[in-house]
C-alpha positions as CSV (number, residue, x, y, z in Angstrom):
1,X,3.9,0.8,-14.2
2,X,2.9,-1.9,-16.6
3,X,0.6,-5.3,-15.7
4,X,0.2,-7.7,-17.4
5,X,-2.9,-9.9,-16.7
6,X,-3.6,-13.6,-17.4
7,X,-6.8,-15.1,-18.3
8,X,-6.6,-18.9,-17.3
9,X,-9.3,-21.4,-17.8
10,X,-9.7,-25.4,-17.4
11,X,-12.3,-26.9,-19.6
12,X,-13.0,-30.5,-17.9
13,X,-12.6,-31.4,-14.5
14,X,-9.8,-33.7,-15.8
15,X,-7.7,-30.8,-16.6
16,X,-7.3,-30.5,-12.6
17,X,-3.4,-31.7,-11.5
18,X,-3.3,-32.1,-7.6
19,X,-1.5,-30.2,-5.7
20,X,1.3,-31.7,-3.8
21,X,0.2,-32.4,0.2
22,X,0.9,-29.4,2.6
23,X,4.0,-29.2,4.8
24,X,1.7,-28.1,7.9
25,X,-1.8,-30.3,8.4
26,X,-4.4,-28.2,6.9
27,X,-8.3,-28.2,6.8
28,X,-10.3,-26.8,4.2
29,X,-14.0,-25.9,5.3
30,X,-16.6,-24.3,3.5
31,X,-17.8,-20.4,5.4
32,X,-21.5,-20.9,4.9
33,X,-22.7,-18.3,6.1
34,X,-22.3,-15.2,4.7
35,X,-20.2,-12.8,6.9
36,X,-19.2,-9.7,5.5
37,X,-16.8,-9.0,7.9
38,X,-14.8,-12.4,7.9
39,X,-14.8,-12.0,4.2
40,X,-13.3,-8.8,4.2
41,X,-10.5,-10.0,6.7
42,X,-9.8,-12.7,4.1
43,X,-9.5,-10.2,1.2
44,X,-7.0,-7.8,3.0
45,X,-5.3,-10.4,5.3
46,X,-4.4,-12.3,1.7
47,X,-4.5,-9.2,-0.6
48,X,-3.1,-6.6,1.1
49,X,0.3,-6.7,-0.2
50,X,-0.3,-7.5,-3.8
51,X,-2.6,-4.7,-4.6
52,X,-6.0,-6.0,-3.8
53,X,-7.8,-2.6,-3.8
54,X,-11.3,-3.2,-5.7
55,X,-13.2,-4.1,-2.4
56,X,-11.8,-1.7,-0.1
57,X,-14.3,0.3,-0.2
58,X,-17.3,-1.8,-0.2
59,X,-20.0,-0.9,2.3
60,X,-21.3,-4.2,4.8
61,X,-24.4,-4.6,2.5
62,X,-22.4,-4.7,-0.7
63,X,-20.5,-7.7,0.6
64,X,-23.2,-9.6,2.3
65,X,-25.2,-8.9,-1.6
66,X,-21.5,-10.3,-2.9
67,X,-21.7,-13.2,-0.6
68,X,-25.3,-14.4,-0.7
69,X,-25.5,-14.6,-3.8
70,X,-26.3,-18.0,-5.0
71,X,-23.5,-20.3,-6.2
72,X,-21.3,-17.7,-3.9
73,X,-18.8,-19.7,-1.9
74,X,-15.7,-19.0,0.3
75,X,-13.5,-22.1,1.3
76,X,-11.1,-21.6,3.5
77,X,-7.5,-23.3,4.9
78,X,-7.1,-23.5,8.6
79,X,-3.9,-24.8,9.8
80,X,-4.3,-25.4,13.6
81,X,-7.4,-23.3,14.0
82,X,-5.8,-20.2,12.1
83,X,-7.3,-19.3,8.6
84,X,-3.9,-19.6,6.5
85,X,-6.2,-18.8,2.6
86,X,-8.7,-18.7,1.3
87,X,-10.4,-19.4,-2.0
88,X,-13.7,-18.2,-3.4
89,X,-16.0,-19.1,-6.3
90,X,-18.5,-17.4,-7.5
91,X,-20.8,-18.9,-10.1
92,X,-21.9,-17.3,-13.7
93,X,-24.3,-18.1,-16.0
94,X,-23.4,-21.4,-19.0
95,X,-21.9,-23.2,-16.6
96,X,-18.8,-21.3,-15.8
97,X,-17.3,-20.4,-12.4
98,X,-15.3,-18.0,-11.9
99,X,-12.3,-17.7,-9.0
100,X,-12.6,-14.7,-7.5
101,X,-10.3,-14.3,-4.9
102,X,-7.5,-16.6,-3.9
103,X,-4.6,-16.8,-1.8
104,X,-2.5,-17.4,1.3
105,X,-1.9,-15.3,4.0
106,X,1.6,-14.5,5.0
107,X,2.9,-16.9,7.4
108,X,1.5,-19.8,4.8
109,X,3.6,-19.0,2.0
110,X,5.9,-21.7,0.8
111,X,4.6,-24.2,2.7
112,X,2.7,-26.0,0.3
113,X,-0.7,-24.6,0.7
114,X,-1.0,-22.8,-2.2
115,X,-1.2,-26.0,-4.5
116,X,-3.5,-28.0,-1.9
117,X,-6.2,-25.3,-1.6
118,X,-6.1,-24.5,-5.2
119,X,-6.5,-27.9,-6.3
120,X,-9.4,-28.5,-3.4
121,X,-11.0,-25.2,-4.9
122,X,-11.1,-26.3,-8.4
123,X,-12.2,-29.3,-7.4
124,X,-15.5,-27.4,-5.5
125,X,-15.7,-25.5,-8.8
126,X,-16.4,-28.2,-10.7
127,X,-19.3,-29.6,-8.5
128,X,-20.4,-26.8,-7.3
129,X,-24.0,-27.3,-9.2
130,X,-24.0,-30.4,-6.7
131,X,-24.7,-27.9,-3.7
132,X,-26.9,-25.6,-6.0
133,X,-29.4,-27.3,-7.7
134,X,-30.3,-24.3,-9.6
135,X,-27.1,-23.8,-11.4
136,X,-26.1,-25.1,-14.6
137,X,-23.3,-28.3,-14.5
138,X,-19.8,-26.6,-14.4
139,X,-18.5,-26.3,-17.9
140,X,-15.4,-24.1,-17.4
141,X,-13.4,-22.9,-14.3
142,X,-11.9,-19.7,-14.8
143,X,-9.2,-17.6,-13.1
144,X,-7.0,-14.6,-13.4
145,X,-3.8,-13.2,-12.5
146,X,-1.6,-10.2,-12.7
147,X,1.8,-9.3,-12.6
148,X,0.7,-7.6,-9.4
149,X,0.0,-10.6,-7.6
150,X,2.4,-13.0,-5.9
151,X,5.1,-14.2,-7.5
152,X,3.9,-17.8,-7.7
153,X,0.6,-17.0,-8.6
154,X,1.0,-17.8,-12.6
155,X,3.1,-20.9,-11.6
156,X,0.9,-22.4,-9.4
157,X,-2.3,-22.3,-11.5
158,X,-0.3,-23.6,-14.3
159,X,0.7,-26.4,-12.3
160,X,-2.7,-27.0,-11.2
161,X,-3.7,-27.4,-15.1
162,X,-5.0,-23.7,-15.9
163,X,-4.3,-22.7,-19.5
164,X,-4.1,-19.0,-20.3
165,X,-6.5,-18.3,-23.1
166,X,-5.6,-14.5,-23.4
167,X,-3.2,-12.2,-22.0
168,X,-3.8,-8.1,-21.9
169,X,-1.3,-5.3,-21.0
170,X,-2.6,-2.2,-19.4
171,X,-1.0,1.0,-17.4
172,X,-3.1,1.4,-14.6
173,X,-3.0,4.8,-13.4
174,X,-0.6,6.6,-11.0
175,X,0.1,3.8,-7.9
176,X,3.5,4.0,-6.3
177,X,5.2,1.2,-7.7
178,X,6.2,-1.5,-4.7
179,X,3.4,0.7,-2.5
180,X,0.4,-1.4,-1.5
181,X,-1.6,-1.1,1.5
182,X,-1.2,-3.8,3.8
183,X,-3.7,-5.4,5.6
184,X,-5.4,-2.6,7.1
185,X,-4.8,1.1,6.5
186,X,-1.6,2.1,7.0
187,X,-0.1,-1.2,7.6
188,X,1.9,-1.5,4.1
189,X,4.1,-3.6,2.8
190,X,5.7,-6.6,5.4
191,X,8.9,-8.2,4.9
């Protein structure tokens, strides 16, 4: 199957467009400390069905060296004390930070969430040096999607004033198109 991936970047924190406000009260709180296995609940909870596979097999110290990284961060939405996304940055070197993981889980979807916790996580992107002193002033905010993803994905980072500076077609290898594996093994797809 064909995917098509999009490269999407904001140069100044003026690029960033507010989300509208959510449908359902939501917090968005910083995880500061490093925990491998709330992180990993994130990434399959939110990625499960949209082909998030890259991390599966990461051992407990590969995430905690993933997460304590400096200029590593995890913000997360909690609508009435559930974690509804999540939204992670992790910071590279000339000033750019890169969103690494980002998303809703199920039950949040099309409730508005999406924009508001994008729009608070770029925002964190961009003064994100404020909270590590030893990182360079944020010069770019970057992102990427695939045709893999959800289907608002592209939209919603457009919206949020993302540009796509490059766009790549690839054929990964043999995956059963529509197959992905849930949020734990065996779990797949949910309707």
């Amino acid at each position: 199957m064909d995917v098509t991936t999009w490269y999407l970047e904001q140069t100044s924190p003026d690029d960033l467009r507010p989300g509208r406000p959510p449908l359902a009260a939501a917090d968005v709180v910083r995880a500061e400390i490093p925990a491998p296995e709330f992180s990993r609940f994130l990434y399959t909870a939110v990625g499960g069905d949209w082909q998030w596979t890259n991390r599966l097999p990461w051992t407990w110290a590969q995430w905690m060296d993933w997460l304590s990284r400096p200029g590593t961060e995890t913000w997360v939405a909690w609508v009435r004390g559930t974690p509804a996304g999540y939204v992670e940055l992790v910071a590279q070197e000339g000033g750019v930070v890169e969103i690494a993981g980002f998303g809703l889980l199920p039950y949040a979807i099309g409730q508005g969430l999406g924009g508001h916790l994008l729009t608070v996580g770029a925002a964190r992107a961009w003064d994100i040096a404020e909270r590590w002193p030893e990182l360079d002033e944020t010069r770019r905010v970057r992102v990427h999607t695939c045709s893999l993803d959800g289907p608002a994905a592209l939209a919603n980072y457009q919206a949020r004033g993302f540009r796509i500076y490059d766009t790549r077609l690839n054929v990964p290898g043999d995956e059963d198109e529509g197959a992905t594996p849930g949020p734990w093994p065996g779990a797949g797809p949910r309707g």
